[in-house]
N, C-alpha and C positions, 0 to 999 in steps of 0.2 A: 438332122436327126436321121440316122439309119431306117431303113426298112428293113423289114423282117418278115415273111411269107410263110404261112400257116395252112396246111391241110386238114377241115377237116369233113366228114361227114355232112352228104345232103339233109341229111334228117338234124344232126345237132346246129348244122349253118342256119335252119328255120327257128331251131329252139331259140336259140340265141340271137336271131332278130326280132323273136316274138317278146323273152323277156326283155331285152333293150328299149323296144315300144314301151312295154307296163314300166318301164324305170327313167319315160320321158328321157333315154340316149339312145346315142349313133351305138354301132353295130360296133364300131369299132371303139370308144368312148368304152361300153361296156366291156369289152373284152380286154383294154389294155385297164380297167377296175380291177377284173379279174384275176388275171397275171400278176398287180399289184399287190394286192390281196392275199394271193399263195403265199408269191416271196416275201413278203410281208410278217405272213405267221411262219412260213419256214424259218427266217431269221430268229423267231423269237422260240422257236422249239431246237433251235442251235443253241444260242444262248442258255436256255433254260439245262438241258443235257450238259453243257459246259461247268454251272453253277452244280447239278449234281456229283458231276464227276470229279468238282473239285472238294465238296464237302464230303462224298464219300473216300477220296483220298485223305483227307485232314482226321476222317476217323480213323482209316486203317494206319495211319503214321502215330497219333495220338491214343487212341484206343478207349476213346469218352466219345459219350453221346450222351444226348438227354432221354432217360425211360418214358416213355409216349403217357405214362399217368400222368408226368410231371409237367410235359410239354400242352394236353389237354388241357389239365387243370387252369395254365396260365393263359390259353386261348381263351377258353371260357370267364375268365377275370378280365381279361381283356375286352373281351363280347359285352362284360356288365358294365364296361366301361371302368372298371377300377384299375390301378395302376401296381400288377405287382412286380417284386423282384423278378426277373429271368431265373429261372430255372438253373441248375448249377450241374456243369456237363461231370458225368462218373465214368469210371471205368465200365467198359462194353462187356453186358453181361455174355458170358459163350455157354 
């Protein structure tokens, strides 16, 4: 496994071995959590932008969406645990 050497602050070098102690890990333990952590959500905030960029393309190619009363309403059916139809995408109101 590669090393990799990190700078940083006396003051955050102590934060970060004091939180390590209250989370019963090494110093290091917690900081590669960390780092996992980040890229971790960063991945998933990739991905998520991805899925937007691709359904807000599918709208502007197709020019339907579902009106937000329509898509509420079936959340909320949904919430009461009833099972309804999907909503049926219309043309984009301008």
């Amino acid at each position: 496994m590669p090393t990799t050497t990190i700078r940083i602050e006396t003051d955050l070098k102590a934060r970060v071995a004091a939180a390590a102690a209250r989370s019963g890990k090494t110093a290091h333990a917690f900081i590669l959590d960390a780092i996992t952590q980040t890229v971790e959500q960063d991945e998933i905030d990739a991905a998520f932008h991805r899925l937007v960029d691709e359904r807000w393309a599918n709208i502007l190619a197709t020019g339907k969406t579902v009106p937000w009363e329509d898509a509420k309403a079936w959340l909320e059916a949904k919430a009461r645990r009833e099972h309804p139809p999907r909503p049926a995408p219309r043309p984009l109101a301008r």
